[in-house]
N, C-alpha and C positions, 0 to 999 in steps of 0.2 A: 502497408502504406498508411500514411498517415492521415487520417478524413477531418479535415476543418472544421465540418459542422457538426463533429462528435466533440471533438476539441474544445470548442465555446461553449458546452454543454455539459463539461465533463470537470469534475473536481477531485483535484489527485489530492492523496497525502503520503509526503516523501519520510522517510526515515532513516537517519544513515548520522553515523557519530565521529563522522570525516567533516566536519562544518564545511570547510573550503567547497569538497564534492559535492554537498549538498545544495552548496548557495549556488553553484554553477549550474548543476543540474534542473535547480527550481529556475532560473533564470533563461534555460534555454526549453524547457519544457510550458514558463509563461509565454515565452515570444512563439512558439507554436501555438498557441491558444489557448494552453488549460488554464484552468485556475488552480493554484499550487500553495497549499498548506504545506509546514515544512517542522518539523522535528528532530532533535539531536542527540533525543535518547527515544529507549523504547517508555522509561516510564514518563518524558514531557507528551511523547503521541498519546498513552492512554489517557494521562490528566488533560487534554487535548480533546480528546472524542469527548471525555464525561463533561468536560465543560460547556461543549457546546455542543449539546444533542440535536441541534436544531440546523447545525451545520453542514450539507448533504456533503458526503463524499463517496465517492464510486469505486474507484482504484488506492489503494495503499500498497505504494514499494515500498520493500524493507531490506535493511542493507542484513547480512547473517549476522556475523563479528560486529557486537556492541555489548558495551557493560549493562552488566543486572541481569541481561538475559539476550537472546540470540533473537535472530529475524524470525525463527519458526514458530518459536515458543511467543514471540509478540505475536502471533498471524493467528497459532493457537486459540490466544486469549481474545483477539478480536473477532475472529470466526464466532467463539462461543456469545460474545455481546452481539454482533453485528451480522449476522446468519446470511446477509446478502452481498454486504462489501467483497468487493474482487479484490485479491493479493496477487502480487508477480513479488520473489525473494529476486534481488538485485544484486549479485556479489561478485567478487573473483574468489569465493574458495569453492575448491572443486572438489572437497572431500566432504560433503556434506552427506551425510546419512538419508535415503529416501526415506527412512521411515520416522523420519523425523518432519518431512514434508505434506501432512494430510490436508494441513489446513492451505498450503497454496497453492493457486489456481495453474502460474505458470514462474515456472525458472530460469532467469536471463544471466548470462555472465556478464559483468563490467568489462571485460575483454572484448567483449564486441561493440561498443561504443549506445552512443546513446539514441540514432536511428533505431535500432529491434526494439526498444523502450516506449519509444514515441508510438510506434505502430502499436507494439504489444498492450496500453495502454487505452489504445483508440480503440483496438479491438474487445479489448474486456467491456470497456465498456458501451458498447452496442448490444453486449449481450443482456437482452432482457428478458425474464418469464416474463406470460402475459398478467400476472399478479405483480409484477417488481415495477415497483416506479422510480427505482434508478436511485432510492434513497436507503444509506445503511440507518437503520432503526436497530433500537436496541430490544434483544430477545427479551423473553415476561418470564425466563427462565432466571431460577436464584442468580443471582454473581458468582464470578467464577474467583474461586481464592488461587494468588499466584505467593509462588514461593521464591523468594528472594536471595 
């Protein structure tokens, strides 16, 4: 269920190389409350977070099926910068490899509409250590080299 008051608190970043899907889904996920960053590749989200480290964001969907590299391998690379950001991969393929899945938190199929989304997102983000103050910061660890 979806909580309001996580909602207006809460700063998603969507990812998805379906523009249409994307602007709809940002569109119906602002009018529920969040504040909705929005990306049409994996590498506009990364040059996205580097540019503005200052930008809090909580939750990043990631669509799997996109050029340059997939949803996991993005989730990968932003786990390693961002050690606290909460991932949900957002897709309809259903043949996705778990073990290709380490770095996301939870898996929603686009086949169940955009309700378990809304929830699933309000939920991650409620969850806090008492150390996390709900901001992805970037690890003091090297940069991670992505291969192309």
């Amino acid at each position: 269920m979806l909580d309001f008051k996580v909602a207006i608190n809460t700063n998603v970043l969507l990812v998805d190389d379906d523009v249409d899907q994307l602007e709809l889904r940002a569109l119906v996920m602002k009018m529920s409350g969040f504040t909705v960053l929005t990306a049409g590749s994996p590498v506009e989200a990364i040059a996205m977070m580097a540019q503005h480290p200052v930008q809090k964001v909580d939750v990043a969907v990631l669509d799997y099926h996109m050029p340059m590299m997939n949803g996991c391998v993005l989730a990968d690379y932003l786990r390693t910068r961002y050690p606290r950001l909460k991932t949900i991969l957002y897709s309809a393929a259903a043949d996705i490899p778990e073990s290709q899945m380490s770095s996301i938190d939870v898996f929603l199929s686009k086949l169940e509409g955009i309700d378990p989304l809304l929830a699933q997102v309000s939920e991650l983000a409620q969850v806090h250590t008492p150390a996390h103050d709900g901001v992805a910061h970037e690890s003091s660890s090297s940069p991670a080299h992505l291969a192309f």
